[in-house]
C-alpha positions, -999 to 999 in steps of 0.1 A, spaced: 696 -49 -2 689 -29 31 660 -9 39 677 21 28 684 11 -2 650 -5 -13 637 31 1 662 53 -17 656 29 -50 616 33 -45 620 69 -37 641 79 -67 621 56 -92 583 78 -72 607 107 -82 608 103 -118 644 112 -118 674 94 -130 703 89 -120 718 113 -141 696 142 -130 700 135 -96 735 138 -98 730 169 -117 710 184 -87 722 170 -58 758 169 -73 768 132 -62 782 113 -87 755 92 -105 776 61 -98 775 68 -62 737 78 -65 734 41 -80 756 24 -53 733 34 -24 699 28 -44 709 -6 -50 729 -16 -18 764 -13 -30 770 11 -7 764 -4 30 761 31 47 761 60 24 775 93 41 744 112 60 749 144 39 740 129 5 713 110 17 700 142 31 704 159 -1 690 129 -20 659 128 8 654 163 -2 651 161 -37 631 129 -42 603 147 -17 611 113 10 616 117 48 652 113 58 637 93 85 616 69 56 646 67 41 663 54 76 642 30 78 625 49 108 592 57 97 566 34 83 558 30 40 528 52 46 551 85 55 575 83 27 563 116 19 577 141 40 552 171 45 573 196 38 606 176 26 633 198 40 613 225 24 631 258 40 661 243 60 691 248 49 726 227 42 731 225 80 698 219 91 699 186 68 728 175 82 717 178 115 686 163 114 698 131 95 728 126 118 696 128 145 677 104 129 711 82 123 713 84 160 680 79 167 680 44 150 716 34 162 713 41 199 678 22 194 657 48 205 621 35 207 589 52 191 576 66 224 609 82 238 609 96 204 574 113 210 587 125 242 619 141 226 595 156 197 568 165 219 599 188 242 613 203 211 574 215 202 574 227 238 604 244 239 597 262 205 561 275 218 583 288 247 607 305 228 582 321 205 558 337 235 587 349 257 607 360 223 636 344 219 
């Protein structure tokens, strides 16, 4: 199995869903759900993992394989963002591990997004 799957497996077992609900509220099919959580599926598409990050309260970025065991739990796990904004940040994340971005060009990119929202929000825009 790959990390993602032994994530998505652990995340959806922390969950207390099954597979069935899952499917229900994410509305992937539960064999599909059951693919990716047991490695079936080498690289799920990044819109259901998003959904399924999002409902088992993981980090898209635990479930990448991109953050360490002791952040499975995202803060807010894609608390107020919306369809698109899932999609976008997990293809960012997918792109983040693919191109082999390393932890501290990854603090630089977060640390300018934090910048340029501070700006935006005293001159704004």
């Amino acid at each position: 199995m790959s990390v993602l799957s032994d994530r998505l497996l652990k995340a959806i077992t922390d969950s207390g869903y099954s597979y069935g609900e899952l499917s229900k509220l994410t509305g992937i099919p539960k064999s599909a759900i059951q693919r990716y959580a047991t490695g079936g599926t080498e690289k799920p598409p990044s819109d259901r993992m998003a959904q399924l990050a999002r409902v088992t309260g993981a980090s898209a970025a635990y479930l990448m394989g991109l953050e360490g065991a002791d952040t499975k739990i995202s803060a807010a796990p894609f608390g107020g963002l919306d369809p698109v904004a899932d999609r976008a940040f997990f293809k960012f994340m997918s792109d983040v591990k693919r191109e082999g971005i390393g932890e501290k060009d990854l603090k630089l990119i977060m640390d300018f997004i934090k910048r340029a929202k501070t700006a935006d929000e005293r001159y704004g825009e």
